[in-house]
MIGUZA-948695 format. One record per atom (N, C-alpha, C): residue number from 1; chain; y negated, z, x negated. Coordinates in steps of 0.02 Angstrom, whole numbers. Atoms other than C-alpha are relative to their C-alpha. Layout:
BEGIN
<NUM; "A"; <Y; Z; X>>
...
This chain:
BEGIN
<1; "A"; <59; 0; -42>>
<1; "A"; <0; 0; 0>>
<1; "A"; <-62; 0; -44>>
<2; "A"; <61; -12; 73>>
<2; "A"; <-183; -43; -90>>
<2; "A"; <-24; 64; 25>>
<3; "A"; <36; -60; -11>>
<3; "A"; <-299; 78; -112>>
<3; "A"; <-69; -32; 41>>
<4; "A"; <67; 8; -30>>
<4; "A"; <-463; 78; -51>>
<4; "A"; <-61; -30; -47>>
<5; "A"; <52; 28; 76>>
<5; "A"; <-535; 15; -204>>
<5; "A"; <24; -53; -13>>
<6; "A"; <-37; 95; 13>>
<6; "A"; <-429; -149; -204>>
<6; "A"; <-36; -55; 26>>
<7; "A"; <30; 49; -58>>
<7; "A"; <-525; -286; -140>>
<7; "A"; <34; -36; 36>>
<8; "A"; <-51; 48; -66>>
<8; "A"; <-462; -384; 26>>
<8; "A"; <-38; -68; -27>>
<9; "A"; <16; 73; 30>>
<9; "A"; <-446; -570; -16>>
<9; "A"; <-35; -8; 90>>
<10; "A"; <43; 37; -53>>
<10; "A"; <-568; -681; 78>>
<10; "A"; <27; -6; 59>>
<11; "A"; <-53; 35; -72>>
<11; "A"; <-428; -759; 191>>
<11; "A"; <-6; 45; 38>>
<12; "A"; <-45; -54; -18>>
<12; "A"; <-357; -575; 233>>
<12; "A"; <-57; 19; 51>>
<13; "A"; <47; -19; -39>>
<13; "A"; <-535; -531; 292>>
<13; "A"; <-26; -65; 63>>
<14; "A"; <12; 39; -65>>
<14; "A"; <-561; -687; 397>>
<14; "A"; <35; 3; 31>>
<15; "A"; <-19; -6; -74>>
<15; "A"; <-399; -658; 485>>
<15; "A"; <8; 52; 24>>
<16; "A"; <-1; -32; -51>>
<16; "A"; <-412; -514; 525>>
<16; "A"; <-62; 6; 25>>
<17; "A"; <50; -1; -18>>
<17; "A"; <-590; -536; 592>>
<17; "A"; <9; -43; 53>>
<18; "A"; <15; 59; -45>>
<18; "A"; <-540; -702; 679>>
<18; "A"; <74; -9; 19>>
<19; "A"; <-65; 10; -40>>
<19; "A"; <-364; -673; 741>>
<19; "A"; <2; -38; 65>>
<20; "A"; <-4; 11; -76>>
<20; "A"; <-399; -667; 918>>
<20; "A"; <-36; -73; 25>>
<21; "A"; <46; 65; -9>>
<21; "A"; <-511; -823; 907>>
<21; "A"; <62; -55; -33>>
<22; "A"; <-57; 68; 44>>
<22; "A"; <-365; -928; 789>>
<22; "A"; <50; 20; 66>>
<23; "A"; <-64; -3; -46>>
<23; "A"; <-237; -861; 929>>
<23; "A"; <-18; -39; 66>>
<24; "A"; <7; 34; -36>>
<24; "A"; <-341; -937; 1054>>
<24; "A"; <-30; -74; -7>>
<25; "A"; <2; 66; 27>>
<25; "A"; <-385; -1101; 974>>
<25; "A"; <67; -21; 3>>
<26; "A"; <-77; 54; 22>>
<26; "A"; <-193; -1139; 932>>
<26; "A"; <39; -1; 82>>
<27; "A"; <-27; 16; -76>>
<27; "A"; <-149; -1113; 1129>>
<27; "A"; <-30; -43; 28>>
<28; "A"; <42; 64; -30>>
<28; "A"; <-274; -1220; 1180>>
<28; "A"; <32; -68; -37>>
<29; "A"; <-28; 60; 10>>
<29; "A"; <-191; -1342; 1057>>
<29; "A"; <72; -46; 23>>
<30; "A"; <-74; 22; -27>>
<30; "A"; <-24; -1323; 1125>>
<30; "A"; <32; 67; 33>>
<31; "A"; <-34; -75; -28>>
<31; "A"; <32; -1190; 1231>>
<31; "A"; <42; 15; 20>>
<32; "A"; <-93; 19; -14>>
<32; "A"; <216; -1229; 1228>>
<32; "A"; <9; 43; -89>>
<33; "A"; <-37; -34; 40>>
<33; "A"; <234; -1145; 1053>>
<33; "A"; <-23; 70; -9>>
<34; "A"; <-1; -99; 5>>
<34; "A"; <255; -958; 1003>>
<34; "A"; <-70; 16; -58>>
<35; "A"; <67; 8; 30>>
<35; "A"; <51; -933; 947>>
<35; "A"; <6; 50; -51>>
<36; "A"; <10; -61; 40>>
<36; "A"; <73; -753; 862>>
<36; "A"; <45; -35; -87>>
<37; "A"; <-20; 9; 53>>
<37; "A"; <221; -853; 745>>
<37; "A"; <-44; -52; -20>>
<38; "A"; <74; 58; 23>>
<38; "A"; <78; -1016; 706>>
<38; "A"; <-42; 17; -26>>
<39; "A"; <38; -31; 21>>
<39; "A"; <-50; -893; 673>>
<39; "A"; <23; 29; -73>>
<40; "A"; <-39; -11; 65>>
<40; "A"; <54; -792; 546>>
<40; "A"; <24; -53; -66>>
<41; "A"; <-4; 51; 44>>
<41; "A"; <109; -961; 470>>
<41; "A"; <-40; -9; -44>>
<42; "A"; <74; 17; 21>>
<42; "A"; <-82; -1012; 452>>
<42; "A"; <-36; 39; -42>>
<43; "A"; <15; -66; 56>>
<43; "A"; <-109; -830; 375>>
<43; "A"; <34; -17; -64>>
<44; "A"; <-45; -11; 68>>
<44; "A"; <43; -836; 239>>
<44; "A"; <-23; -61; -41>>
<45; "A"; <30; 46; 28>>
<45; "A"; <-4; -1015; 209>>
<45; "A"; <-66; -6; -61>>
<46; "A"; <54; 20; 16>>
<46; "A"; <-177; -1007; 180>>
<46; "A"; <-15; 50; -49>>
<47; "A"; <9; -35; 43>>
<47; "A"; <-154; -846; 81>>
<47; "A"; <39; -26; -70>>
<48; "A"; <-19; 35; 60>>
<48; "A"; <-44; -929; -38>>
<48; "A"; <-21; -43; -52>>
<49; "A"; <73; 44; 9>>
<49; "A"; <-180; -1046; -55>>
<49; "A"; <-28; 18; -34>>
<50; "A"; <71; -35; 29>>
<50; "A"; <-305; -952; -109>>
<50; "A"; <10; 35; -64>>
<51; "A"; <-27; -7; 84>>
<51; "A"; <-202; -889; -255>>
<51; "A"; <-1; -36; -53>>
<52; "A"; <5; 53; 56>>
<52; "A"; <-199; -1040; -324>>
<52; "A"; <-70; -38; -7>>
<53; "A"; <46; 26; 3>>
<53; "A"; <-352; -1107; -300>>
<53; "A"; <-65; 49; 44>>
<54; "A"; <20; -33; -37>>
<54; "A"; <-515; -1023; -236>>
<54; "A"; <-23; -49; 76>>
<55; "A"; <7; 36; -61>>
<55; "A"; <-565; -1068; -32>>
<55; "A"; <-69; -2; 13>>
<56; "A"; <79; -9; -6>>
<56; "A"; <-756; -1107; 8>>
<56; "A"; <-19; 44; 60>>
<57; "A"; <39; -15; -30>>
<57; "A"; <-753; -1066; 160>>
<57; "A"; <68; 14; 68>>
<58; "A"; <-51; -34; -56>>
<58; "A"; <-604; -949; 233>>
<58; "A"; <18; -25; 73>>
<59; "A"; <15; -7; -90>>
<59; "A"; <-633; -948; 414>>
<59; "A"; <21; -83; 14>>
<60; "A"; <-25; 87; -5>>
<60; "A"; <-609; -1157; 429>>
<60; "A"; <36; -16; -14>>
<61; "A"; <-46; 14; 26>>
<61; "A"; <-483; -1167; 309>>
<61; "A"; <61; 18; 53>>
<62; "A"; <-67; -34; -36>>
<62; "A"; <-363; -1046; 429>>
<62; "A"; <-9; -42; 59>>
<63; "A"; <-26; 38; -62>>
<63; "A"; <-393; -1151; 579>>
<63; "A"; <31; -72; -19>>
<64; "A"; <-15; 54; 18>>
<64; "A"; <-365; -1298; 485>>
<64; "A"; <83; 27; -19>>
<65; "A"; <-74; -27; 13>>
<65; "A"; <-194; -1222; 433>>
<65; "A"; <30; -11; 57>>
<66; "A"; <-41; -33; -79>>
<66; "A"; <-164; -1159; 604>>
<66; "A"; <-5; -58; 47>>
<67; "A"; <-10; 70; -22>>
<67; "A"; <-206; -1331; 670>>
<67; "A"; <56; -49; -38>>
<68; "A"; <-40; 16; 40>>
<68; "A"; <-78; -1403; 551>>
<68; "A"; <59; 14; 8>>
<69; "A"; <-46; -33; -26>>
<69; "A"; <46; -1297; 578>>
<69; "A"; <32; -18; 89>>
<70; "A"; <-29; 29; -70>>
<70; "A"; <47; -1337; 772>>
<70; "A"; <16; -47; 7>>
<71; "A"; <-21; 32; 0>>
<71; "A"; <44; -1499; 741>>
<71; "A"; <88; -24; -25>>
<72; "A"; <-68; 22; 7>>
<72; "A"; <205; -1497; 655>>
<72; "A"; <69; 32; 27>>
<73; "A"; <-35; -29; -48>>
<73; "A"; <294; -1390; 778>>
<73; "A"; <-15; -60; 29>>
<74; "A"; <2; 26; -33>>
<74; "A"; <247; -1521; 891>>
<74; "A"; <21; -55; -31>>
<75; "A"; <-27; 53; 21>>
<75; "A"; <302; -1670; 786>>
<75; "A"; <67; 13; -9>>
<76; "A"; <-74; -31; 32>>
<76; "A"; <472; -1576; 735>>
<76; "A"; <26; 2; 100>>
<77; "A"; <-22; -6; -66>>
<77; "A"; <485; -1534; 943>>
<77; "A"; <11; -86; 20>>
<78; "A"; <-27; 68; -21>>
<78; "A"; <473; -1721; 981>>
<78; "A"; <71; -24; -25>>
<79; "A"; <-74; -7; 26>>
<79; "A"; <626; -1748; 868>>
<79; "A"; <55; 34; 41>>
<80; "A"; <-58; -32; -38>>
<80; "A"; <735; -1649; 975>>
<80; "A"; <50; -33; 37>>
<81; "A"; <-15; 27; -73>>
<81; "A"; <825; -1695; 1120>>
<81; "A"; <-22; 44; 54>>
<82; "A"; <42; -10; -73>>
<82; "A"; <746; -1697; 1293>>
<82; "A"; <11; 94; 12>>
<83; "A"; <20; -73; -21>>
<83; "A"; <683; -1527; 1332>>
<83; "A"; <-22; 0; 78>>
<84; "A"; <14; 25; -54>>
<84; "A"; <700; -1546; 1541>>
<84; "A"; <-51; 46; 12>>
<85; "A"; <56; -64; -26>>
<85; "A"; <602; -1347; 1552>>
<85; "A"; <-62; -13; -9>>
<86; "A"; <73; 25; 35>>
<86; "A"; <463; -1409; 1444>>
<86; "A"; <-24; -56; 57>>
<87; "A"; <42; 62; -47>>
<87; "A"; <438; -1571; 1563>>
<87; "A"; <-15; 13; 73>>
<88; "A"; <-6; -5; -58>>
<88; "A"; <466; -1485; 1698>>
<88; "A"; <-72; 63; 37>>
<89; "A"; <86; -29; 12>>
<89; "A"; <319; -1351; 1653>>
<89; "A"; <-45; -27; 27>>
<90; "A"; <67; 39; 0>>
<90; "A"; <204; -1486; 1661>>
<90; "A"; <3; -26; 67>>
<91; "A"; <-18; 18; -88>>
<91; "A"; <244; -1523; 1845>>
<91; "A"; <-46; 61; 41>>
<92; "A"; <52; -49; -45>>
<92; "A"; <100; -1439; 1947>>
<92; "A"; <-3; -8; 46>>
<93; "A"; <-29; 5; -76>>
<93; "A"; <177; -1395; 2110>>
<93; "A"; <-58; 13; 39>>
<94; "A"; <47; -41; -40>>
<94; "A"; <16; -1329; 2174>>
<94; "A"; <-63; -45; -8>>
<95; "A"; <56; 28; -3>>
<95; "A"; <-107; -1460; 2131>>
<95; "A"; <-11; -35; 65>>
<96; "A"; <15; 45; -82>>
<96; "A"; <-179; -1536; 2296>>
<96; "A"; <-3; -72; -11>>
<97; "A"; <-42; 53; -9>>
<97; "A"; <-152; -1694; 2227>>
<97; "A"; <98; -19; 4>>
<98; "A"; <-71; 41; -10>>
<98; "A"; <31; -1695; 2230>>
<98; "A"; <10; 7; 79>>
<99; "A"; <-29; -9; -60>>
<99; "A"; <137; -1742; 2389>>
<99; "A"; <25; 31; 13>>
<100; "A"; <-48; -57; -39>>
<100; "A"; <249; -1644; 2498>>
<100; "A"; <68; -38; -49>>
<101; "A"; <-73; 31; 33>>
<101; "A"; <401; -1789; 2394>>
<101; "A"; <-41; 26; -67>>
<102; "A"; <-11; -20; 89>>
<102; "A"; <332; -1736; 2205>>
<102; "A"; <16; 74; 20>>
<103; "A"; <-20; -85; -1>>
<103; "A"; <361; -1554; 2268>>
<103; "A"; <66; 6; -3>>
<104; "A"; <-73; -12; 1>>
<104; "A"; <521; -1586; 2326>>
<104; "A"; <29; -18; -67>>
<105; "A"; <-24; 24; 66>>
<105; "A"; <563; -1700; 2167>>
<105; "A"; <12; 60; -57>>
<106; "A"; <17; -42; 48>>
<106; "A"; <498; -1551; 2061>>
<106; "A"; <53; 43; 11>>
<107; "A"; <-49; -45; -24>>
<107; "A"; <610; -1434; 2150>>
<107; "A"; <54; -9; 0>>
<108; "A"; <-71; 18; 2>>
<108; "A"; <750; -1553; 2159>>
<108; "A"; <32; 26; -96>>
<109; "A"; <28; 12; 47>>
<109; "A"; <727; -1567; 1968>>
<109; "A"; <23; 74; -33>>
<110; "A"; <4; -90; 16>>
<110; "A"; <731; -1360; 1932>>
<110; "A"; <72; 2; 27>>
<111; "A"; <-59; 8; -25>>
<111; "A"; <863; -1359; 2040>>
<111; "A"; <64; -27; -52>>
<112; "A"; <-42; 33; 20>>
<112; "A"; <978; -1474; 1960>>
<112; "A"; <-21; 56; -90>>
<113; "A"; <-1; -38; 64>>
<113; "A"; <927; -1403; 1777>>
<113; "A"; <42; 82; 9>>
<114; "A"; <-53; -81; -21>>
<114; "A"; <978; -1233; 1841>>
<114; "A"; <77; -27; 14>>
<115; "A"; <-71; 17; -7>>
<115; "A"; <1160; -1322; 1891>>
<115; "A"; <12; 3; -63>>
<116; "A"; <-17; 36; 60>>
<116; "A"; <1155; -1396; 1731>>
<116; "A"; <5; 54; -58>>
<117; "A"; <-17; -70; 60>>
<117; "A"; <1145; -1231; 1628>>
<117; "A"; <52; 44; 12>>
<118; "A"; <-23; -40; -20>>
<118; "A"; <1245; -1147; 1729>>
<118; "A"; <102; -22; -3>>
<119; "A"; <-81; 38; 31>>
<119; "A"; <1416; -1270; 1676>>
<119; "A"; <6; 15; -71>>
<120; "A"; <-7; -13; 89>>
<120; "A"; <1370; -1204; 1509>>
<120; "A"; <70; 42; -27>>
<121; "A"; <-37; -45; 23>>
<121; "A"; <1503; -1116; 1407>>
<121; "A"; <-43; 56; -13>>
<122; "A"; <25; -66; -15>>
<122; "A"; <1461; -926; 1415>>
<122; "A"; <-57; 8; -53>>
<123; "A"; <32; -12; 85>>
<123; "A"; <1392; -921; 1206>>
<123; "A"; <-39; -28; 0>>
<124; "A"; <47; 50; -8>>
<124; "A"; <1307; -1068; 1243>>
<124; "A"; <-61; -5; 39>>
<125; "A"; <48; -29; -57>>
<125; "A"; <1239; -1024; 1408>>
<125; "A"; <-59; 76; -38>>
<126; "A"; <42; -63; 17>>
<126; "A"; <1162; -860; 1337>>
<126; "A"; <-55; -38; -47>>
<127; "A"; <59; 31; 25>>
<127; "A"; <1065; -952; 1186>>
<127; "A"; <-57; -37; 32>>
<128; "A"; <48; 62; -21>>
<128; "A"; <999; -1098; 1271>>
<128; "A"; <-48; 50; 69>>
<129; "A"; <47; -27; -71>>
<129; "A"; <931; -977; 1442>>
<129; "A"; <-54; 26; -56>>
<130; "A"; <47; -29; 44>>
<130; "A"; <853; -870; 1287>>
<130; "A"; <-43; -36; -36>>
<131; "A"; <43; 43; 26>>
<131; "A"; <776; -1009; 1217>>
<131; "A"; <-66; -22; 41>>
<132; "A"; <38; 29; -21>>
<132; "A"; <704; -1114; 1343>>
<132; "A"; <-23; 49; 62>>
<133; "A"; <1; -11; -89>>
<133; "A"; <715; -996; 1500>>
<133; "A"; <-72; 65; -31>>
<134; "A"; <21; -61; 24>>
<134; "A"; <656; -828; 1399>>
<134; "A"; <-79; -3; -70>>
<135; "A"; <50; 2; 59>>
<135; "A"; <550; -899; 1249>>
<135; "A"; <7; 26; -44>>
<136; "A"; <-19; -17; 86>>
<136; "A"; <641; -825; 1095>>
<136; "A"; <10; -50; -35>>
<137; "A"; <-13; 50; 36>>
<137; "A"; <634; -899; 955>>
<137; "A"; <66; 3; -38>>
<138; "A"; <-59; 15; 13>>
<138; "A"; <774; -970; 853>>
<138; "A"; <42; 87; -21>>
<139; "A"; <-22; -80; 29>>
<139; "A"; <786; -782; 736>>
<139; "A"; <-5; 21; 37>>
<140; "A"; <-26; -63; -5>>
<140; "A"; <764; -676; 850>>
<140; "A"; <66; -29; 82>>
<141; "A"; <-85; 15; -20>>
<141; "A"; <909; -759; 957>>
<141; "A"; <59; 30; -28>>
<142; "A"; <-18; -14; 26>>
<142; "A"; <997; -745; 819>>
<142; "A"; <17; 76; -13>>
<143; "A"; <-23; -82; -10>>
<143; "A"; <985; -540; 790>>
<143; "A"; <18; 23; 46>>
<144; "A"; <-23; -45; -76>>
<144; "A"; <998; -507; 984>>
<144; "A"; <78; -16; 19>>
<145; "A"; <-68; -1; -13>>
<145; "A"; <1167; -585; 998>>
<145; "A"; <54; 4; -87>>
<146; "A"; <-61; -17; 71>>
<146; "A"; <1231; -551; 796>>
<146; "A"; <24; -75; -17>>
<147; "A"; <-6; 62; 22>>
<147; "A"; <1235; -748; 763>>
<147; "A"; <-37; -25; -41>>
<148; "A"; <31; 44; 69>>
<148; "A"; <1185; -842; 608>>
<148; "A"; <-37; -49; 42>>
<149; "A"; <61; 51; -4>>
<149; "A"; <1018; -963; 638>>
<149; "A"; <57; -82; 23>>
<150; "A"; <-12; 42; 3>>
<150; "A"; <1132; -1102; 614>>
<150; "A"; <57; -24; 73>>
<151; "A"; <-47; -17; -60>>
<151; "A"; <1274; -1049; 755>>
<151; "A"; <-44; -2; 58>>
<152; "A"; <86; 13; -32>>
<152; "A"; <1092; -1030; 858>>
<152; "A"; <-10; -60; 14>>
<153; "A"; <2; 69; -39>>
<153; "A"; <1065; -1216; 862>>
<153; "A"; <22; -42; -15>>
<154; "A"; <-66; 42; -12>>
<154; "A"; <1226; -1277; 869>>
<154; "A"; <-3; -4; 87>>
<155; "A"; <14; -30; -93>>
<155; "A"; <1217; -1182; 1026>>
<155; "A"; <-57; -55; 40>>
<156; "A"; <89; 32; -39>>
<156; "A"; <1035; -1288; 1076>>
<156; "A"; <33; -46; 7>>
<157; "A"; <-28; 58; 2>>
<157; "A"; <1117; -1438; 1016>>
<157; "A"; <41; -29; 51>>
<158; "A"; <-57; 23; -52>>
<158; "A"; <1259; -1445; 1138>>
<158; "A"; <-50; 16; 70>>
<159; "A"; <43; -1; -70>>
<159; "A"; <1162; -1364; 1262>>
<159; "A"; <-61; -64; 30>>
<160; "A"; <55; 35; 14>>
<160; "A"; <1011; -1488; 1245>>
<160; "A"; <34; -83; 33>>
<161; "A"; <-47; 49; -8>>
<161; "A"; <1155; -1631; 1266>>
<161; "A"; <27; -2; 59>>
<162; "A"; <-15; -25; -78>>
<162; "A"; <1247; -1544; 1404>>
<162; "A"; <-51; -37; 57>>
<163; "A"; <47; 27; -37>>
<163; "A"; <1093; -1552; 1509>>
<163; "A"; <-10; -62; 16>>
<164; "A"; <14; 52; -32>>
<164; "A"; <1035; -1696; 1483>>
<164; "A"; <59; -59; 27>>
<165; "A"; <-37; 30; -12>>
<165; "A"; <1204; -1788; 1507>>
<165; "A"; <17; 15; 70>>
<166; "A"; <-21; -19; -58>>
<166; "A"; <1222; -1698; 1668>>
<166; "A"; <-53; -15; 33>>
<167; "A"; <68; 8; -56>>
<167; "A"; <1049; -1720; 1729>>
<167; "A"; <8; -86; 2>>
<168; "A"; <-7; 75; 13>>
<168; "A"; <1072; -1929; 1677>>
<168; "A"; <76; -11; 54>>
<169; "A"; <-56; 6; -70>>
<169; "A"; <1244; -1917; 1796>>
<169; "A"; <-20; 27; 61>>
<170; "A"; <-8; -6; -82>>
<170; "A"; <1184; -1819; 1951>>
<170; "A"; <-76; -43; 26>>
<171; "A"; <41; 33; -37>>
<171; "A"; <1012; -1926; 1954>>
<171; "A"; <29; -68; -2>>
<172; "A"; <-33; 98; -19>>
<172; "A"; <1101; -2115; 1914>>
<172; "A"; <70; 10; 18>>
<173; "A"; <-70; 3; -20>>
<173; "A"; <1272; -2072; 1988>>
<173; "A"; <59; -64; -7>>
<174; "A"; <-48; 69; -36>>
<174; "A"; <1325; -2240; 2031>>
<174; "A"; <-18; -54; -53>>
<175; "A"; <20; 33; 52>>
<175; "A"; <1227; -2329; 1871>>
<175; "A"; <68; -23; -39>>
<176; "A"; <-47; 21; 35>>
<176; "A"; <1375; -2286; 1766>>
<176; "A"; <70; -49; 0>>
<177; "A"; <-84; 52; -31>>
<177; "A"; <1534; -2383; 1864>>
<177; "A"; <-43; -55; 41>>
<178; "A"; <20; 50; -9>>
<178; "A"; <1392; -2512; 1904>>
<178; "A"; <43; -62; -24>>
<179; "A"; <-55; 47; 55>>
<179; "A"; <1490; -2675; 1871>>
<179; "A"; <-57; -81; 24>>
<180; "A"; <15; 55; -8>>
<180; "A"; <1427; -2849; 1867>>
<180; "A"; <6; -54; -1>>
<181; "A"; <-30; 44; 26>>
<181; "A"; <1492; -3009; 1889>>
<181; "A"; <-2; -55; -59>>
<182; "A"; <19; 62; 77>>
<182; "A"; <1516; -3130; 1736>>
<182; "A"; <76; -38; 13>>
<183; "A"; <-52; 63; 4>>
<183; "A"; <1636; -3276; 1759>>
<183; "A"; <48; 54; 52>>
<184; "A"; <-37; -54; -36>>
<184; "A"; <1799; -3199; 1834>>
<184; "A"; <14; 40; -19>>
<185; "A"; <-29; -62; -8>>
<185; "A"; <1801; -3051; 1783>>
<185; "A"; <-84; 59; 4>>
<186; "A"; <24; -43; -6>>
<186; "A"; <1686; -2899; 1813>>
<186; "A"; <1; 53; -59>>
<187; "A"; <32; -44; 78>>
<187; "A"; <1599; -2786; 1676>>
<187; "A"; <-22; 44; 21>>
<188; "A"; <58; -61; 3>>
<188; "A"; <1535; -2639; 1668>>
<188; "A"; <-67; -5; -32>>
<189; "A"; <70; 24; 44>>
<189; "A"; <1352; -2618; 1614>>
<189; "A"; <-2; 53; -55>>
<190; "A"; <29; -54; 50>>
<190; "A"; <1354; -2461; 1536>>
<190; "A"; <62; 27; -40>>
């Protein structure tokens, strides 16, 4: 622990002066990821930084981090496979522009995702609700059920697959044994 006679690096004093302001900048940038771990990032980052080189001008630098940082949560999230909770977030049952059919859609939609987790295998089922349903992140998944990071999103993986393979069969049902004629004989399309 320092003393009181240690000086606080520049950074250390801008975040803790400008936490609450970097925590609400990086939600405004994206408010699908976990802000307190982005922030922290943007902290360790930018303090590492400053070791090596000095910073002009603290306070800019950490949002610029912490803008950085979200962005590549959000470039690494696109990579995934289809996240239906995430799209389904963005579905605003309550705006007075939607219809009485996007409500239902939306609902159908929830609905079916809830089926679709609920065929999960038990191990599987537990991660993936904790993920997407609960908002833990990968570690602390990991400590709450005593599973290695990597066993964690194996788990997503299948789950992530699951879903969407089940949500792609109960909305095109009849797509897949679509057949079409070609000369005499009949094909499948898919």
């Amino acid at each position: 622990m320092p003393s009181r006679d240690t000086p606080v690096s520049p950074i250390t004093r801008a975040f803790v002066a400008g936490k609450a302001a970097l925590m609400r900048y990086v939600g405004r940038l994206n408010n699908t990821v976990d802000i307190e771990d982005v922030v922290q990032e943007a902290y360790l980052r930018a303090f590492k930084k400053e070791h090596s080189e000095p910073i002009e001008n603290p306070n800019a630098y950490l949002f610029e981090v912490a803008r950085n940082v979200t962005l590549n949560i959000a470039r690494s999230a696109s990579r995934r496979p289809t996240d239906y909770l995430d799209d389904i977030d963005e579905i605003d049952t309550t705006a007075s522009a939607n219809t009485v059919y996007d409500k239902l859609v939306a609902e159908e939609l929830i609905g079916l995702h809830c089926a679709a987790i609920a065929t999960l295998p038990k191990r599987c089922r537990e991660v993936y609700a904790l993920k997407k349903i609960y908002g833990y992140t990968r570690s602390e998944i990991s400590a709450k059920l005593g599973i290695s990071i990597s066993t964690v999103d194996g788990h997503l993986t299948r789950g992530y697959a699951h879903c969407d393979d089940y949500l792609r069969r109960k909305i095109t049902p009849n797509l897949s044994s679509a057949r079409v004629p070609t000369g005499s004989k009949n094909r499948r399309i898919l």
